[in-house]
Wavefront OBJ file of the C-alpha trace (Angstrom):
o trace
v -0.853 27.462 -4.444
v -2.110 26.395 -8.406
v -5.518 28.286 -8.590
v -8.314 25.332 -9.952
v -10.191 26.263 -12.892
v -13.718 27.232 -11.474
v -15.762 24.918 -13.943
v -14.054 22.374 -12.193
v -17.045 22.911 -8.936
v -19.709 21.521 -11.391
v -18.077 17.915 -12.244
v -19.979 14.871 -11.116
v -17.723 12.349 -9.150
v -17.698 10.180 -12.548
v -15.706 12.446 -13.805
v -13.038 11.636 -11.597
v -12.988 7.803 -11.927
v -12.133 8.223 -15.673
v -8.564 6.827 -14.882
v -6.853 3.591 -15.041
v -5.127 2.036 -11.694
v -2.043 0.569 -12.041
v -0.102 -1.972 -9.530
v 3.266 -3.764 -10.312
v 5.701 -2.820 -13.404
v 8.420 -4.527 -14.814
v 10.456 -4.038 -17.472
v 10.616 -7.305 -20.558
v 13.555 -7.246 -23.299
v 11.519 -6.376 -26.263
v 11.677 -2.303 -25.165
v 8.386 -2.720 -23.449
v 7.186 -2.704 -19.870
v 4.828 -5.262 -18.306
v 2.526 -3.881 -15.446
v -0.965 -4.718 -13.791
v -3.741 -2.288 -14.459
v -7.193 -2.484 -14.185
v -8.510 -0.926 -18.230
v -10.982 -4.033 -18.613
v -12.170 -3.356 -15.157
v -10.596 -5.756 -13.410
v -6.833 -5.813 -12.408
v -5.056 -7.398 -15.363
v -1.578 -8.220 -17.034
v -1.391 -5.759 -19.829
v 2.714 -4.825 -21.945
v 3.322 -1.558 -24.215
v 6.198 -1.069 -26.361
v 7.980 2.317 -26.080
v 10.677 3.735 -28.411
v 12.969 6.936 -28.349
v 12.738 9.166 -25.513
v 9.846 6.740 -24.224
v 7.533 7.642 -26.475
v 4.590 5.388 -26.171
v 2.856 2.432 -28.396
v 0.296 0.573 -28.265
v -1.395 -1.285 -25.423
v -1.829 -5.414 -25.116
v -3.418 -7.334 -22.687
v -1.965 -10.644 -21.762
v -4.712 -11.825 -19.178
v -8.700 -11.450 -18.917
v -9.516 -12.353 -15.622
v -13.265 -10.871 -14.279
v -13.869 -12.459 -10.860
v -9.780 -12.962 -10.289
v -7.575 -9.824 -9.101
v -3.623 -10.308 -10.630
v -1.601 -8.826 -7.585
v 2.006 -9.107 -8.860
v 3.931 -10.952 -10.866
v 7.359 -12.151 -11.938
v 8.919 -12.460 -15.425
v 11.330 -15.277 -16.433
v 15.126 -14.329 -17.074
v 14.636 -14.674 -20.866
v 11.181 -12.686 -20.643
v 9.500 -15.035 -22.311
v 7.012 -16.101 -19.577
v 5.033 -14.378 -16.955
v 4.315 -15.800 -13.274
v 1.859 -13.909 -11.690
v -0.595 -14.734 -8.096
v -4.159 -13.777 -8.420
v -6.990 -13.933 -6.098
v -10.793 -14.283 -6.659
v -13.244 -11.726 -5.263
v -11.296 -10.136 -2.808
v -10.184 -13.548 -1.086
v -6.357 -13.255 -0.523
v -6.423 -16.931 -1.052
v -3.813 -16.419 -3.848
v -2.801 -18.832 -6.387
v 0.489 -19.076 -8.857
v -0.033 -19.067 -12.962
v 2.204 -18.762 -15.613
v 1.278 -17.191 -19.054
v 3.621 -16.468 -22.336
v 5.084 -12.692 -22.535
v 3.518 -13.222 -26.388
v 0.169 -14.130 -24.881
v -1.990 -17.496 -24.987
v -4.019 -19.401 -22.083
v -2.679 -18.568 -18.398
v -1.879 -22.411 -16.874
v -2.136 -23.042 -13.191
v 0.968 -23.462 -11.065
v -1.098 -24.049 -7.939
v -4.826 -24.400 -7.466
v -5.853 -25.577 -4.147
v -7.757 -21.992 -2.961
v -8.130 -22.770 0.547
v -3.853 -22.324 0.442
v -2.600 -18.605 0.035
v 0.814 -18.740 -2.371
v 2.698 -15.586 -2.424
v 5.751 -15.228 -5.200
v 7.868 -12.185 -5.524
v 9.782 -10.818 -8.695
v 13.126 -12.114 -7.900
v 11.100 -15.654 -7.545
v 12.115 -17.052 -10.920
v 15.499 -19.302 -10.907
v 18.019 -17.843 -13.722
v 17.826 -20.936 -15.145
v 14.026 -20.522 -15.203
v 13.408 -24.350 -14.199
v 12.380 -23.340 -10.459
v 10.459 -21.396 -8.969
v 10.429 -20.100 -4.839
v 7.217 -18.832 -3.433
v 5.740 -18.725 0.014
v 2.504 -20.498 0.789
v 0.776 -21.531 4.303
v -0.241 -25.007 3.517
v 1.412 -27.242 5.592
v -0.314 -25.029 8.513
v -2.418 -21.972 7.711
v -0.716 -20.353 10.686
v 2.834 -20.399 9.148
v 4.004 -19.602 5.784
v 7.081 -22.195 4.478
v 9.738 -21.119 1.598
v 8.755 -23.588 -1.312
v 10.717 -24.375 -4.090
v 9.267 -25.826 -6.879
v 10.661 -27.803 -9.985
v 8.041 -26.295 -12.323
v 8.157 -29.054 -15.062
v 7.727 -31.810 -13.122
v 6.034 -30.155 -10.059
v 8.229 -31.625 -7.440
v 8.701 -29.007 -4.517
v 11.004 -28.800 -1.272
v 10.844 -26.732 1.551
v 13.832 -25.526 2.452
v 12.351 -22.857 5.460
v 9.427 -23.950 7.185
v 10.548 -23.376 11.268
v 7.132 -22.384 12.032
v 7.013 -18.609 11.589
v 6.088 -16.533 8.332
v 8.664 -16.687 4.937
v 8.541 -13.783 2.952
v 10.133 -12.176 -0.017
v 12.322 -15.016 -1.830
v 15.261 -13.627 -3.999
v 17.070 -15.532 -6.491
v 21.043 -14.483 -6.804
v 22.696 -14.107 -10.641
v 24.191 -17.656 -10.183
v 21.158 -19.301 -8.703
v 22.669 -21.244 -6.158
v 21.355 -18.786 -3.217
v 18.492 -17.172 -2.373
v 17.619 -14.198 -0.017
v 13.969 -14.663 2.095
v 12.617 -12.679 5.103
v 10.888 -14.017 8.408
v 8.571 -11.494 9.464
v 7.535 -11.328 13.117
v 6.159 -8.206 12.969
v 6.062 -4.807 11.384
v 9.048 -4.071 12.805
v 11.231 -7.111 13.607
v 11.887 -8.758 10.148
v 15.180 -11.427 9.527
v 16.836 -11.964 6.627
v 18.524 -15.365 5.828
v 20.408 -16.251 2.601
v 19.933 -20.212 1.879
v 22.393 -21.801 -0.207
v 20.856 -24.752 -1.995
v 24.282 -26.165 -3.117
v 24.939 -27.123 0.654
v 21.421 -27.032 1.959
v 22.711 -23.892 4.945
v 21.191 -21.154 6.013
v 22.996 -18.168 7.353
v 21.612 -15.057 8.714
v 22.312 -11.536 7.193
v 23.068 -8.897 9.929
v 21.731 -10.996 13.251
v 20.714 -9.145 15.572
v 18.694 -10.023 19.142
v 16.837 -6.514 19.539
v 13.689 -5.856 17.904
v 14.457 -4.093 14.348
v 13.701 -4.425 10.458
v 16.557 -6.488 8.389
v 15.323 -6.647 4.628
v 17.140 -7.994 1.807
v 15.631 -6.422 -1.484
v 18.303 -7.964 -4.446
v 21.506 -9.248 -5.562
v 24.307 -7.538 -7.258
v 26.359 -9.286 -9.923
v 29.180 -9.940 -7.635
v 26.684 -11.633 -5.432
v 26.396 -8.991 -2.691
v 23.297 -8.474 -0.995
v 21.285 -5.059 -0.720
v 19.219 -4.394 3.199
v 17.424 -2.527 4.502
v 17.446 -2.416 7.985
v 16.962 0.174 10.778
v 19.466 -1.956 13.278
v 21.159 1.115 15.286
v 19.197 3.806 13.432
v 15.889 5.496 13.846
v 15.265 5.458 10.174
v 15.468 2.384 7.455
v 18.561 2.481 5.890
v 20.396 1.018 3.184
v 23.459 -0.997 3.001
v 25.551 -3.523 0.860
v 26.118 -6.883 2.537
v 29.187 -8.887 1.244
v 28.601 -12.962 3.070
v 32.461 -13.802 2.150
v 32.993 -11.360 5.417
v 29.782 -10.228 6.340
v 30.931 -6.711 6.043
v 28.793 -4.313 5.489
v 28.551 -1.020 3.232
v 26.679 2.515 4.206
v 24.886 3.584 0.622
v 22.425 5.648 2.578
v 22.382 6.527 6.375
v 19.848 9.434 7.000
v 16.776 10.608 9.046
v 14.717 9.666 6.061
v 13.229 5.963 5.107
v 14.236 3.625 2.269
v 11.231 3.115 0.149
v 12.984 1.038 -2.111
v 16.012 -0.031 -4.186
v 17.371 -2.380 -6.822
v 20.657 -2.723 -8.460
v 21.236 -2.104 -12.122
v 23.390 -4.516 -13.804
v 24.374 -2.687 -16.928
v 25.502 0.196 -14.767
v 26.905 -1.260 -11.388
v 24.827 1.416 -10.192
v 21.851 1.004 -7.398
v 18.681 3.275 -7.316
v 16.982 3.766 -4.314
v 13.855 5.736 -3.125
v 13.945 7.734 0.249
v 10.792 9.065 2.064
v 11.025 12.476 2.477
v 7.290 13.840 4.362
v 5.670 11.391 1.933
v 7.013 12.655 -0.965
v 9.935 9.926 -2.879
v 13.331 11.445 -4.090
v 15.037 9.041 -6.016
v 18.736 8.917 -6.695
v 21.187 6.679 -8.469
v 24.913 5.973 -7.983
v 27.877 3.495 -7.634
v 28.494 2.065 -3.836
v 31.381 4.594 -2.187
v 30.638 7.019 -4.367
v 28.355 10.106 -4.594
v 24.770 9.587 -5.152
v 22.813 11.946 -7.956
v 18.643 12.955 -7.705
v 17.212 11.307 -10.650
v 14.635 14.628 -11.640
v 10.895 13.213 -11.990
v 8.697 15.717 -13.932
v 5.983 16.174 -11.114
v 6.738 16.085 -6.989
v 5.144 12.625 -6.390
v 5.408 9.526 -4.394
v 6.334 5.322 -5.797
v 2.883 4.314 -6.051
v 3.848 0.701 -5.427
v 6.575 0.180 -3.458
v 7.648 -3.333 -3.376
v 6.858 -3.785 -6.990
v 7.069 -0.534 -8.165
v 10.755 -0.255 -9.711
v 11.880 -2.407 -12.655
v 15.427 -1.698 -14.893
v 15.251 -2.068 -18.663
v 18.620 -3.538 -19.248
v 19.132 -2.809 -22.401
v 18.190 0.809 -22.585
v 19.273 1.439 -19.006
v 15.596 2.940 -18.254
v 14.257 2.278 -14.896
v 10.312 2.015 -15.444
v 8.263 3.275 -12.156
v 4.718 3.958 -10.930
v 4.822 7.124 -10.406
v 1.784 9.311 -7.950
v 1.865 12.881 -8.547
v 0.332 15.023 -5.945
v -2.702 16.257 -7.727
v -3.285 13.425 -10.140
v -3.797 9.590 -10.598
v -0.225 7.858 -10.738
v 1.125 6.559 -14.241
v 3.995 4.690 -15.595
v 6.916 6.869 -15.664
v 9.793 5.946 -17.749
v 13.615 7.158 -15.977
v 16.184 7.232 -18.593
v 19.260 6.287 -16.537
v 21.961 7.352 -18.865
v 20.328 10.882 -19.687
v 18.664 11.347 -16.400
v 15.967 12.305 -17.689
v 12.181 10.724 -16.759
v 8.856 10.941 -18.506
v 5.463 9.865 -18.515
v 4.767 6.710 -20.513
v 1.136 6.414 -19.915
v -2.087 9.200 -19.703
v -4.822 7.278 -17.950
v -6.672 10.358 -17.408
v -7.581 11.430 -20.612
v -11.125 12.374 -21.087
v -11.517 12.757 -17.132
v -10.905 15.990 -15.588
v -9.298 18.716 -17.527
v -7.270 22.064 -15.759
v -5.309 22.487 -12.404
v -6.667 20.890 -9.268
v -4.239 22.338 -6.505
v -1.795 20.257 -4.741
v -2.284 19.532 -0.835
v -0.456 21.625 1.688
v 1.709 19.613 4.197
v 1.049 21.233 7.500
v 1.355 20.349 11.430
v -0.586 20.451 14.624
v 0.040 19.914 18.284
v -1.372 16.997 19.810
v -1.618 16.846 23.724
v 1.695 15.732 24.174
v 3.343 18.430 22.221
v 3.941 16.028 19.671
v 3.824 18.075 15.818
v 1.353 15.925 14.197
v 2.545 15.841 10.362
v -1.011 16.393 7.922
v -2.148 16.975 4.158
v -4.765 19.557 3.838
v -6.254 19.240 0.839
v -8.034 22.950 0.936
v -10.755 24.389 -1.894
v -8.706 27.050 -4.048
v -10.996 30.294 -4.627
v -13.280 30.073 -1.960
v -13.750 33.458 0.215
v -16.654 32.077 2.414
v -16.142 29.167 5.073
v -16.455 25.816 3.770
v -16.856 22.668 5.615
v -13.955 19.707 6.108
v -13.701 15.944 6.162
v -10.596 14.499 8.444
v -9.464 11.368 6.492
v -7.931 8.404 8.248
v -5.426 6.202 6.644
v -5.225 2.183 6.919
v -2.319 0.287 8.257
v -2.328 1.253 10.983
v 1.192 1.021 9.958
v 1.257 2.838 6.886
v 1.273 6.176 5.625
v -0.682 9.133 4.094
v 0.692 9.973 1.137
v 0.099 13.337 -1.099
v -2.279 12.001 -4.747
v -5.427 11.306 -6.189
v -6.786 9.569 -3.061
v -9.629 7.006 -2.982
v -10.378 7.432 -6.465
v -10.322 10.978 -6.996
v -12.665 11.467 -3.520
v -10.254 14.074 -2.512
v -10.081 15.907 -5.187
v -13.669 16.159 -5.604
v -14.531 16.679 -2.264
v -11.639 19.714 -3.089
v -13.882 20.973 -6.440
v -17.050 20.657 -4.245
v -15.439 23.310 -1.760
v -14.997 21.177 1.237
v -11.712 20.474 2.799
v -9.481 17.449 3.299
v -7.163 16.698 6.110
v -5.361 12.965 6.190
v -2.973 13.080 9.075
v 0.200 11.157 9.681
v -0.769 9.989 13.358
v 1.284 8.296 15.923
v 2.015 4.438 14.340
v 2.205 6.103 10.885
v 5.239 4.801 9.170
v 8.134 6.920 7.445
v 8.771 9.151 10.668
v 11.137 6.733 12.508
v 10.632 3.037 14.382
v 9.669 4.743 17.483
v 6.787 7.052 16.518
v 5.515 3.773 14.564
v 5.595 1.737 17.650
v 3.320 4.160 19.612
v 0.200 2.708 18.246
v 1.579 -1.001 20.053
v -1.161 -1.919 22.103
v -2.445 1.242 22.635
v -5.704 1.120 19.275
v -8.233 3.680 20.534
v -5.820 5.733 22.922
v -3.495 8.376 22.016
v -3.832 8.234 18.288
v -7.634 9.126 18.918
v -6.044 12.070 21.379
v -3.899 13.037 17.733
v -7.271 12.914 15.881
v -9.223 14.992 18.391
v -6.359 17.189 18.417
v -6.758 17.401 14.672
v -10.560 18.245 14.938
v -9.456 21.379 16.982
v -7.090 22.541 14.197
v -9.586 22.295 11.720
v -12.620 23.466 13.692
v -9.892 26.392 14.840
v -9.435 27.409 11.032
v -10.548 30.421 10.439
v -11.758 29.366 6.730
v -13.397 25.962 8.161
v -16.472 25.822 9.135
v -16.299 23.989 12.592
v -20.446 22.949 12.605
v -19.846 21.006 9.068
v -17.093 18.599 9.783
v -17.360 14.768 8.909
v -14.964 11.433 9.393
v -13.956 8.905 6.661
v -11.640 6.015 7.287
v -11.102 2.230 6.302
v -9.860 -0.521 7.801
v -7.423 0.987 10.548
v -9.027 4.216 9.305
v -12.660 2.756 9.459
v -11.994 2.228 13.335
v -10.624 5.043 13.697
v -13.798 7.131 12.382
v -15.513 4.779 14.737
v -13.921 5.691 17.565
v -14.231 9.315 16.386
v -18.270 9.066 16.004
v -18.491 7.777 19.582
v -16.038 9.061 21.552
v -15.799 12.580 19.689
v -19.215 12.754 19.016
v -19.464 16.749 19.361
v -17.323 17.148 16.290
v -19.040 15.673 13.116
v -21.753 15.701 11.339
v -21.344 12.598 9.590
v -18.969 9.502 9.302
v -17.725 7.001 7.047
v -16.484 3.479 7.957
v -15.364 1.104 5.079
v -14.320 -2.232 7.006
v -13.500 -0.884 9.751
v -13.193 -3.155 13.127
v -16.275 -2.072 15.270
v -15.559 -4.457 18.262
v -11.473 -5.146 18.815
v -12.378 -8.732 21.296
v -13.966 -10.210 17.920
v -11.458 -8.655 15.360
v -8.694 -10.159 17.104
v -10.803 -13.558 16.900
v -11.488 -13.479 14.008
v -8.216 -12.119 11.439
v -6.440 -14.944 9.387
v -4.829 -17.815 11.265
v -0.969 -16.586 10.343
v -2.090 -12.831 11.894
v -2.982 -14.281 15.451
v 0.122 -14.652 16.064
v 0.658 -10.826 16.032
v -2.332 -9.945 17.804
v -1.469 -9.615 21.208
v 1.196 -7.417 20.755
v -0.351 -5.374 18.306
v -3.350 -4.947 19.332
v -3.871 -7.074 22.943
v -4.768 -10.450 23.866
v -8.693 -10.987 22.909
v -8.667 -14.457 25.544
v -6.844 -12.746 28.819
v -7.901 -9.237 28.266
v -11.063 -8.819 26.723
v -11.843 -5.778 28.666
v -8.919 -3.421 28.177
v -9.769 -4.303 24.530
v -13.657 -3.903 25.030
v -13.027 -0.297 26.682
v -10.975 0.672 23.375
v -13.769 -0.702 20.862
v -16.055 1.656 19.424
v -19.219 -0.679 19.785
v -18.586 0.343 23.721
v -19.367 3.799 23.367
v -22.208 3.608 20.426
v -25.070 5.404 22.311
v -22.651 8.414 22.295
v -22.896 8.327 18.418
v -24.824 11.723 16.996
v -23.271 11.677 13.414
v -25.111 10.014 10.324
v -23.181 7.068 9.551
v -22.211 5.385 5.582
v -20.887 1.903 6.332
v -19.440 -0.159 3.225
v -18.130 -3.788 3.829
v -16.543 -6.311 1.501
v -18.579 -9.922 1.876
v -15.215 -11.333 1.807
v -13.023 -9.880 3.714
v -10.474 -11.835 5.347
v -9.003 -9.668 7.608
v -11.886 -7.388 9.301
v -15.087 -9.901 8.805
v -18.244 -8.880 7.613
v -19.639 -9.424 11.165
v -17.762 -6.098 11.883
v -19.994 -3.927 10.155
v -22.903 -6.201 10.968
v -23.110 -5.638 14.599
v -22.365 -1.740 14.549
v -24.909 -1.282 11.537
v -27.486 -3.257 14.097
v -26.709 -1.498 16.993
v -27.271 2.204 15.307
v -30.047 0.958 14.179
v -31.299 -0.870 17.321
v -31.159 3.100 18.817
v -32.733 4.977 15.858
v -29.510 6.373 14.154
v -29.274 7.176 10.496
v -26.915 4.285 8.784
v -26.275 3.278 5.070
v -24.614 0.103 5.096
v -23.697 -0.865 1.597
v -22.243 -4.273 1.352
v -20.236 -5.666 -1.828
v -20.927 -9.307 -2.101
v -17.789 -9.980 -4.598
v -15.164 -8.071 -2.364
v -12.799 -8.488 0.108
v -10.728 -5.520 1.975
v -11.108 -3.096 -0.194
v -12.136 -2.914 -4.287
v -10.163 -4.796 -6.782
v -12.748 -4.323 -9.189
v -13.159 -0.788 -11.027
v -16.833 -0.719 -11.061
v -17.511 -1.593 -7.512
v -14.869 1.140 -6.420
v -16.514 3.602 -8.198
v -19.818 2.601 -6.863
v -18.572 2.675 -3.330
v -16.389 5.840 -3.287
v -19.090 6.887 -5.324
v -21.889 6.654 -2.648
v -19.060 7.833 0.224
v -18.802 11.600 -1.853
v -22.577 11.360 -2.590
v -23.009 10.914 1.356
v -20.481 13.845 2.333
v -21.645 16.345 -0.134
v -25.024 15.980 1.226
v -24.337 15.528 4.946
v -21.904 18.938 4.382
v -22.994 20.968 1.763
v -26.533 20.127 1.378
v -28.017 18.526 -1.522
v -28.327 21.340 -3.585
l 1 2 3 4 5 6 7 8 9 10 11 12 13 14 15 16 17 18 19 20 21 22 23 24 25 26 27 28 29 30 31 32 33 34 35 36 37 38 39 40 41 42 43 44 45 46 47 48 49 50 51 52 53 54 55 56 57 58 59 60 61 62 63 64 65 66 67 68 69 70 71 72 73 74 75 76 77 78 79 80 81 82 83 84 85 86 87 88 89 90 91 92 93 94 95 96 97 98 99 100 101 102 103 104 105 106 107 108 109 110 111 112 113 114 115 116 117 118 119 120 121 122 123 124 125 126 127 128 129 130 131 132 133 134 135 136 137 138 139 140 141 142 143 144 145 146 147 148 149 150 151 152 153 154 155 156 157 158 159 160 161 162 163 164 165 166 167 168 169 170 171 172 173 174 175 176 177 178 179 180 181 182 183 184 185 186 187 188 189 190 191 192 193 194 195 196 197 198 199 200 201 202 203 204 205 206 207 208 209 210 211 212 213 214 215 216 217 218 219 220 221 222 223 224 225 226 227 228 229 230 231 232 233 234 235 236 237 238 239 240 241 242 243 244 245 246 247 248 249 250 251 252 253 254 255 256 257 258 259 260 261 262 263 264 265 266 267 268 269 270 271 272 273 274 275 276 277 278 279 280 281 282 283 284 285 286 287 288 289 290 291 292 293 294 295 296 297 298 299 300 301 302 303 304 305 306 307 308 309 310 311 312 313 314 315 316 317 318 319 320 321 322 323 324 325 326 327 328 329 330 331 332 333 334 335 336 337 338 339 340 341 342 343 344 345 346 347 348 349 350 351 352 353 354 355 356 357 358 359 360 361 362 363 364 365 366 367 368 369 370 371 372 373 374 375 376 377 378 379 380 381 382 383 384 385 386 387 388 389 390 391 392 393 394 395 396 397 398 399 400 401 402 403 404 405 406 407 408 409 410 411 412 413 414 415 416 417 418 419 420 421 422 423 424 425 426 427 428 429 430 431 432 433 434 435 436 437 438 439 440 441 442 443 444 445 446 447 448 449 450 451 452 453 454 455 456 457 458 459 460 461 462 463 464 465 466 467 468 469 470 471 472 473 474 475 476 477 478 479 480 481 482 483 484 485 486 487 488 489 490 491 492 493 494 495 496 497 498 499 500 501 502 503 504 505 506 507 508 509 510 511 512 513 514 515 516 517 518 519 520 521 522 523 524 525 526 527 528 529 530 531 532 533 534 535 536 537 538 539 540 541 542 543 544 545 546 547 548 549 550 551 552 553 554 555 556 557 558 559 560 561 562 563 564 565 566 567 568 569 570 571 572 573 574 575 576 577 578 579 580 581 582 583 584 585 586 587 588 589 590 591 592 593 594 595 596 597 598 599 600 601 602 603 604 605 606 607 608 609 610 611 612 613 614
């Protein structure tokens, strides 16, 4: 374990908010990359050159959006223009603009907000006349393939059979185009439509429940999936449509993060999930793969728009998370093999070694080995207290970095411990520990976190009478249900927009989740009261911990009315609750300030709840 340097105990929080956040990356042909970051405050476009052995140049930013959040974009095959979706406050209601690479005024491809328009990078036609994105407004319930002339503004839709359209890939020639129908998490098809002859043919059918993706082209017009069809894990293959053959470039116990193919090469680089960590490697189809060498153990910060190939100076640009610090663009030299950091967003923040989280397992009542990352103070000979940290998803993963803003890692420098297990539903364990949180929200993932509780209170360095909860979204129910049906473990808890009452979350999510909702969660019309016996509102007298409560005014997908009701009902019984409400956000921070602000108060509230507040 990296001993921390001790001055590191007496930092504020601010200190650990000086960073910059990135999001997407591409590369464009000028030997620069293109990537969203959030310098101004506010998630922007910004491009830096690089030269030699990617040393870096100067920074440029190509939008100055305050009240709108850039989410990802798309560059044109001649680089020369920039389409990019953007939301405003926290909305999700995304719309389509397109700005020059060289800068200038961004112009509106679509502008009717109450419509939600999702592109993807491989949106943008090689002939850059068209462009295919997804949007829901021919019924908010269903999201159509679109394809748009984008001079004259004429669109078709080409997909539209009353389900969701996702993902829309452009091949070299531009006569086809990959997209993905998403049922759920974890039945996804993939079609390849030929606009030539206006057909649609299905890549790898399949009856069963299972994940086919198709993530990009290669030049001879294969397809590359990733699919867990006969596997436990997400694997990745080469699908040829002449015969509809298909090629093994990774089978393994391990999931595929992400790939792309790399003309210049013929190679394909692809990211596996090894216990959260990425390993990426690189390599010809039927041949042996190589480990590309990163200079830190890390993760792909962004996954689907994470990766981007410099064709030209076969680099593969990344955003890269190392385990003990914010992530940066990392630059992978493909011919050398060689990878370095492009950017050093935390410059002026917090200086020496903060050490790196342990990955550790518990027993949960089924014998199940619960995968966690402890996040332990280094130096510390007397017993310190811990916070158990929930992730989102609930179908998603805890992954080893600089998480919520550094709240980790200070919460580590304050001496009080952090442990963010991988429950049951987690992803990047396999389809059928994912699928265990199916109908089953408040049941035996909260038996995983109780179990959990018990390690830590079992610790011989923890001190068991100062533990608290922290969560959001999935997470922020899940400290719920921790405050009130745990309630002899903590001392305090922390809900950011976290569903409080699971009848009038699944009443009240976007029209195109509903769909979803009784499989995922349960029917809110036909069994309200299985779902009212799993909501934490049920069980609020129980509560004993001081509660923090933080809610985004505009959050689509857990409503405001959420955190209203618990924050009234605490109240109503003479409970201590801070409810802190952000009236330009949705679910979650876009903006840098407000983050700050909010995982500023949530390590305020801890430190003082578990370590008093001297």
């Amino acid at each position: 374990m990296v001993k921390s340097d001790r001055h590191l105990s007496h930092l504020s929080y601010d200190r650990f908010t000086q960073y910059f956040r990135y999001g997407a990356v591409d590369t464009l042909g000028d030997n620069s990359v293109i990537y969203t970051s959030d310098i101004n405050g506010q998630f922007n476009i910004w491009t830096q050159s690089y030269s030699g052995n990617a040393v870096p140049g100067y920074q440029r930013m190509l939008t100055a959006f305050h009240d709108r959040t850039v989410r990802d974009f798309a560059v044109s095959p001649d680089g020369r223009q920039i389409y990019f979706m953007a939301d405003c406050n926290g909305n999700e209601q995304f719309q389509i603009y397109r700005i020059g690479s060289s800068g200038g005024d961004p112009i509106s491809i679509t502008s009717d907000e109450t419509v939600r328009h999702e592109l993807n990078k491989g949106s943008i036609h090689p002939g850059g006349k068209l462009i295919a994105y997804c949007d829901n407004s021919r019924t908010r319930t269903d999201f159509d393939l679109v394809i748009m002339d984008i001079r004259s503004g004429r669109e078709k839709r080409p997909l539209h059979e009353g389900v969701i359209w996702a993902f829309p890939v452009w091949d070299k020639t531009g006569t086809c185009l990959t997209a993905t129908q998403i049922n759920s998490n974890t039945d996804m098809h993939s079609f390849i439509y030929n606009m030539r002859k206006s057909k649609t043919a299905e890549i790898m059918p399949h009856a069963e429940e299972g994940v086919v993706a198709a993530v990009g082209w290669t030049e001879e017009g294969k397809v590359l999936v990733v699919s867990d069809i006969g596997h436990e894990f997400r694997n990745l293959f080469l699908y040829n449509p002449e015969n509809e053959k298909l090629m093994p470039v990774f089978e393994g116990k391990n999931d595929v993060d992400g790939a792309l193919y790399t003309p210049v090469t013929g190679e394909v680089v692809y990211a596996i999930n090894t216990d959260g960590y990425t390993e990426l490697y690189r390599g010809r189809p039927g041949s042996r793969f190589a480990r590309i060498q990163m200079p830190c153990r890390g993760h792909l910060s962004s996954v689907l728009s994470g990766m981007s190939v410099d064709l030209k100076r076969r680099n593969l640009a990344i955003v890269w998370a190392p385990d003990n610090r914010p992530p940066e663009i990392a630059i992978v030299g493909l011919s050398k093999r060689k990878s370095s950091i492009l950017t050093d967003s935390m410059a002026g923040g917090v200086p020496g070694n903060i050490p790196s989280p342990e990955l550790v397992h518990f027993e949960s009542f089924d014998g199940r080995m619960i995968p966690a990352f402890y996040y332990r103070p280094a130096g510390r000979r007397s017993r310190f207290p811990a916070v158990l940290s929930i992730h989102g998803g609930p179908e998603s993963q805890e992954r080893p970095g600089w998480g919520y803003e550094g709240l980790y890692q200070f919460l580590q420098c304050s001496g009080i411990a952090v442990l963010c297990p991988n429950i049951r539903g987690s992803t990047g364990y396999g389809k059928s520990y994912q699928k265990l949180i199916h109908r089953d929200w408040g049941g035996d993932e909260l038996r995983d976190l109780r179990a959990a509780a018990e390690w830590l209170r079992n610790r011989r360095e923890v001190d068991g009478e100062g533990m608290a909860v922290f969560g959001g979204s999935f997470g922020g129910f899940a400290a719920l249900s921790c405050v009130t049906r745990l309630p002899e473990f903590w001392t305090a808890g922390v809900d950011i927009c976290g569903p409080s009452n699971l009848v009038t979350f699944c009443k009240s999510v976007p029209p195109f989740w509903k769909r979803f909702m009784r499989d995922w969660v349960g029917d809110a019309d036909t069994e309200a009261d299985f779902l009212m016996e799993r909501s934490p509102i049920t069980y609020i007298d129980r509560t004993k911990a001081d509660m923090l409560i933080i809610q985004g005014a505009n959050d689509p997908r857990v409503v405001k009315e959420e955190s209203d009701q618990m924050v009234e009902r605490l109240r109503q019984l003479g409970r201590y609750v801070e409810y802190i409400v952000f009236p330009d956000e949705g679910h979650g921070f876009t903006k840098s300030e407000n983050a700050r602000k909010g995982f500023g108060a949530v390590a305020r509230f801890l430190v003082e709840r578990l370590r008093g507040k001297d």
